[in-house]
C-alpha positions as CSV (number, residue, x, y, z in Angstrom):
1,X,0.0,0.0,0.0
2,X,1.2,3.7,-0.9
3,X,-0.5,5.1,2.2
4,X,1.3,5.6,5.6
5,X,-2.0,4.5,8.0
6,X,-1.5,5.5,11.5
7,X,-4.9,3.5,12.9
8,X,-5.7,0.0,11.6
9,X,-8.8,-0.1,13.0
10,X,-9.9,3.6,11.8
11,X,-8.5,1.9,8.2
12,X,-11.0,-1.3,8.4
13,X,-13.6,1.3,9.3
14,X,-13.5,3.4,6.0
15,X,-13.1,-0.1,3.9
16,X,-16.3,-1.9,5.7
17,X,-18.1,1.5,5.1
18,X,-17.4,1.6,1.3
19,X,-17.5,-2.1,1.1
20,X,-21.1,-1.6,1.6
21,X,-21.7,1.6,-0.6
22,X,-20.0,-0.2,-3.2
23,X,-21.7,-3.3,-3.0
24,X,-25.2,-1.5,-2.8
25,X,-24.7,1.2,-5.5
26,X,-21.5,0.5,-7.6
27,X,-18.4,1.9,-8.0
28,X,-20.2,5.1,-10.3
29,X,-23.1,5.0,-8.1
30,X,-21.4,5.3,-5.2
31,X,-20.1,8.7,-3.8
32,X,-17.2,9.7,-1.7
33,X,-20.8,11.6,0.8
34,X,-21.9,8.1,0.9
35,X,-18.8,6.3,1.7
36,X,-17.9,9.0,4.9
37,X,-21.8,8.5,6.0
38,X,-21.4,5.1,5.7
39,X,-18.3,4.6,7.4
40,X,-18.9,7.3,10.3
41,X,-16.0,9.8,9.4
42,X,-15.3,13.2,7.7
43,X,-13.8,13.9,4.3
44,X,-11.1,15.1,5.9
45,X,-10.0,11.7,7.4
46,X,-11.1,9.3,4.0
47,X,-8.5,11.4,2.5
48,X,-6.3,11.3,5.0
49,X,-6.2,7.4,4.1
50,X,-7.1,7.4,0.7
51,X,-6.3,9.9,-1.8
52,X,-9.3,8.9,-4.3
53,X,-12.4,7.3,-4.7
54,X,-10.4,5.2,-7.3
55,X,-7.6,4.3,-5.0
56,X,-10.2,3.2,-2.5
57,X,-11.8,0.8,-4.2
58,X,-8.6,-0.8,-5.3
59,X,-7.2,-1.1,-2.1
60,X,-10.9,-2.4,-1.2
61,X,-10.9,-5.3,-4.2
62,X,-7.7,-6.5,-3.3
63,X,-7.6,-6.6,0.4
64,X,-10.9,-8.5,0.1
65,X,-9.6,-11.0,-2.4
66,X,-6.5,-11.5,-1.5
67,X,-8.2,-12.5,2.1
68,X,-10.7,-14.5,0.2
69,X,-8.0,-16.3,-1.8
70,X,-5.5,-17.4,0.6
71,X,-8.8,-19.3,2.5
72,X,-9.7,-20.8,-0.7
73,X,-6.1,-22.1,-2.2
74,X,-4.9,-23.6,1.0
75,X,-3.9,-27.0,-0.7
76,X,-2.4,-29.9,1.4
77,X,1.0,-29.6,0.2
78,X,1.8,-33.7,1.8
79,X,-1.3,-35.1,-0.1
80,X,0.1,-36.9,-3.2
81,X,-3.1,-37.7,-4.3
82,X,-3.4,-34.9,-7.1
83,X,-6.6,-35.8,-8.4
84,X,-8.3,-35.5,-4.7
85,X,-6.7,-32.6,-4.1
86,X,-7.3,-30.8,-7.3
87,X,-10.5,-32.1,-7.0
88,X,-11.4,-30.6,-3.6
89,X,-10.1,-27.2,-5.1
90,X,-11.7,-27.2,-8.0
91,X,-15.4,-27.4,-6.2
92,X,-14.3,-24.9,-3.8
93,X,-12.9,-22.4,-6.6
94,X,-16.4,-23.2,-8.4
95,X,-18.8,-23.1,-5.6
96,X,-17.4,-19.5,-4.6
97,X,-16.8,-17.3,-7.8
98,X,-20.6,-18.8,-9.0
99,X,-22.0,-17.1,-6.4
100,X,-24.2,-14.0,-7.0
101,X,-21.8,-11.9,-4.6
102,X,-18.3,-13.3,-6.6
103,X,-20.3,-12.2,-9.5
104,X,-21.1,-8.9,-8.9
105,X,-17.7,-8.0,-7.8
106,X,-16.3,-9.4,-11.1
107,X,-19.3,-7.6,-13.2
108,X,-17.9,-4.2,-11.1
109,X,-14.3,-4.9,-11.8
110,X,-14.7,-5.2,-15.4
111,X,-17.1,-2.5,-15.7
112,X,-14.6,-0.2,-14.8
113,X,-11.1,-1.7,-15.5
114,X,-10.8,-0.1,-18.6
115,X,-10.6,3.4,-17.2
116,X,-8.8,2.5,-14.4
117,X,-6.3,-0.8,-15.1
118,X,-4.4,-0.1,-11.4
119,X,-8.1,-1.8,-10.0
120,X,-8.3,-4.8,-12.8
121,X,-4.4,-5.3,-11.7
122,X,-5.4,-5.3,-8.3
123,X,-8.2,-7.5,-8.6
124,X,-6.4,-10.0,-10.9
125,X,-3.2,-10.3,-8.7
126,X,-4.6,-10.7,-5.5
127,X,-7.2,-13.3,-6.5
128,X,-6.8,-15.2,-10.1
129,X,-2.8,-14.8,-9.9
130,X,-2.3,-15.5,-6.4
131,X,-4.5,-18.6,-6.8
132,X,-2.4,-20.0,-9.6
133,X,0.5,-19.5,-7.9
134,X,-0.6,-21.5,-5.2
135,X,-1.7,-24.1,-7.5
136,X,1.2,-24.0,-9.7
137,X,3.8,-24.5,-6.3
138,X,1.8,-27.7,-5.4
139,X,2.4,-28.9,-9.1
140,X,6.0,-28.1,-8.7
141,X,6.5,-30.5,-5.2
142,X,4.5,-33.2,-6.7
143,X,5.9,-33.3,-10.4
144,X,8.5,-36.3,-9.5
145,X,5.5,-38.1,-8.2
146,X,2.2,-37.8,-9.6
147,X,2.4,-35.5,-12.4
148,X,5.2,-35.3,-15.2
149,X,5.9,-32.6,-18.4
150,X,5.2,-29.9,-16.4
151,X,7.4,-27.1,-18.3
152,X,5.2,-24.3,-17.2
153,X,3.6,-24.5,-13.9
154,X,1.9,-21.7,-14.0
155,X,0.5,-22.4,-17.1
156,X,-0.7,-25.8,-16.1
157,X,-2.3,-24.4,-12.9
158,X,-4.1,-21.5,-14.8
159,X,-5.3,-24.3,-17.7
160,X,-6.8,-26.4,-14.4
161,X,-8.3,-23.4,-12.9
162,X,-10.1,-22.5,-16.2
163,X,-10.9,-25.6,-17.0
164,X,-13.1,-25.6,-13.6
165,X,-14.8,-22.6,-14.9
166,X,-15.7,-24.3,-18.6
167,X,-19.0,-24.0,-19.7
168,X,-20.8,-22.9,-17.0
169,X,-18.5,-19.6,-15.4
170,X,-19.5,-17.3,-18.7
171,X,-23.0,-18.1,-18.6
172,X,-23.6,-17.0,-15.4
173,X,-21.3,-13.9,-15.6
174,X,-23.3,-12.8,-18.4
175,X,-27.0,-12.8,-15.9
176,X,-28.6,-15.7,-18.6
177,X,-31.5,-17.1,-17.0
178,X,-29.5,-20.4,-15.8
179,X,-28.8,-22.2,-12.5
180,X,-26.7,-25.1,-11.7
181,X,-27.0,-27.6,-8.6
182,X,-23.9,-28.7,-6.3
183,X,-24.2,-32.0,-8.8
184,X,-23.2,-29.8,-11.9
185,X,-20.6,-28.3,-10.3
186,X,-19.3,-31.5,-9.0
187,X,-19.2,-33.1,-12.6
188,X,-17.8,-29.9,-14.4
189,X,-14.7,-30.2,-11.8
190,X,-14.2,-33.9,-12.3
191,X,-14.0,-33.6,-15.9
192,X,-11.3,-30.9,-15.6
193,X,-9.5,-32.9,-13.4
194,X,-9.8,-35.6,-15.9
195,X,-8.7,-33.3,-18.9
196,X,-6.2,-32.0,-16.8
197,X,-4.1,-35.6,-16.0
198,X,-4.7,-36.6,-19.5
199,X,-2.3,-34.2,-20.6
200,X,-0.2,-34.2,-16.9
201,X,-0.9,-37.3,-15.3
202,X,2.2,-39.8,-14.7
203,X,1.7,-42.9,-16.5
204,X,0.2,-45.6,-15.2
């Protein structure tokens, strides 16, 4: 962070404030009057922390995935058993960005990354990067083991994690009148995992 912040706690206060104006209204919608209301403080201190609207609600996206990520990409680093573990991950990583909340943060960050990149870059390297790095070091310790030709880690781990996504991700990022059970998302994972050792599974 380029900010010096003297009070952690008076810090969480503006972001849980403006965490709710944003979710409610937007980042257009939403006004730096709302935000102080919100959050209980003056102008004077949001500024104090945050120079801009914009710089607030990239500090916002990525403290919030960033949190959300390292919860979600714990892997068991011991488990050789790839295919569970990828397996467990990938109906965790589906379950949470198919929810309506995962989607409307998405919708937001798109919405306006294109005026401002510094909030896509925030968003992608504290969630979607982070996550394939993750992915990509448990690759790494298990490559001698359970999975071979892995060149590009990072590669193979961001192939998995779209994989996950296949078919079903798009459709509900673009609001079409669809829904899919716990059963759907279970199958959609264990074909990418299938897909996935096809290409880097040891052989048998």
């Amino acid at each position: 962070m380029d900010e010096v912040v003297t009070d952690r706690r008076k810090w969480h206060q503006i972001l849980d404030g403006a965490r709710r104006v944003f979710l409610e209204q937007g980042f257009d919608g939403a006004s730096v009057g709302d935000i102080v209301r919100a959050a209980g403080i003056s102008k004077g201190t949001l500024y104090a922390y945050f120079p801009s609207k914009e710089k607030l609600f990239e500090t916002l996206i990525f403290e919030d995935r960033r949190r959300q990520a390292e919860q979600l990409f714990k892997l068991d680093m011991e488990n050789d058993d790839v295919r569970s573990e990828l397996r467990a991950l990938g109906l965790r990583f589906l379950e949470l960005v198919s929810t309506p909340l995962a989607l409307s943060h998405l919708r937001t960050v798109i919405a306006v990354a294109a005026r401002f990149p510094e909030i896509g870059r925030a968003y992608y390297e504290a969630g979607p990067q982070y996550g394939m790095q993750q992915v990509a070091a448990y690759l790494v310790r298990h490559s001698g083991k359970s999975l071979v030709d892995i060149a590009d880690p990072e590669t193979a781990a961001s192939r998995f994690i779209d994989l996950c996504k296949s078919g079903l991700h798009m459709k509900l990022l673009m609001g079409l009148d669809v829904s899919f059970s716990k059963d759907d998302l279970k199958r959609n994972v264990e074909e990418a995992v299938e897909i996935f050792m096809s290409r880097y599974g040891a052989p048998s």
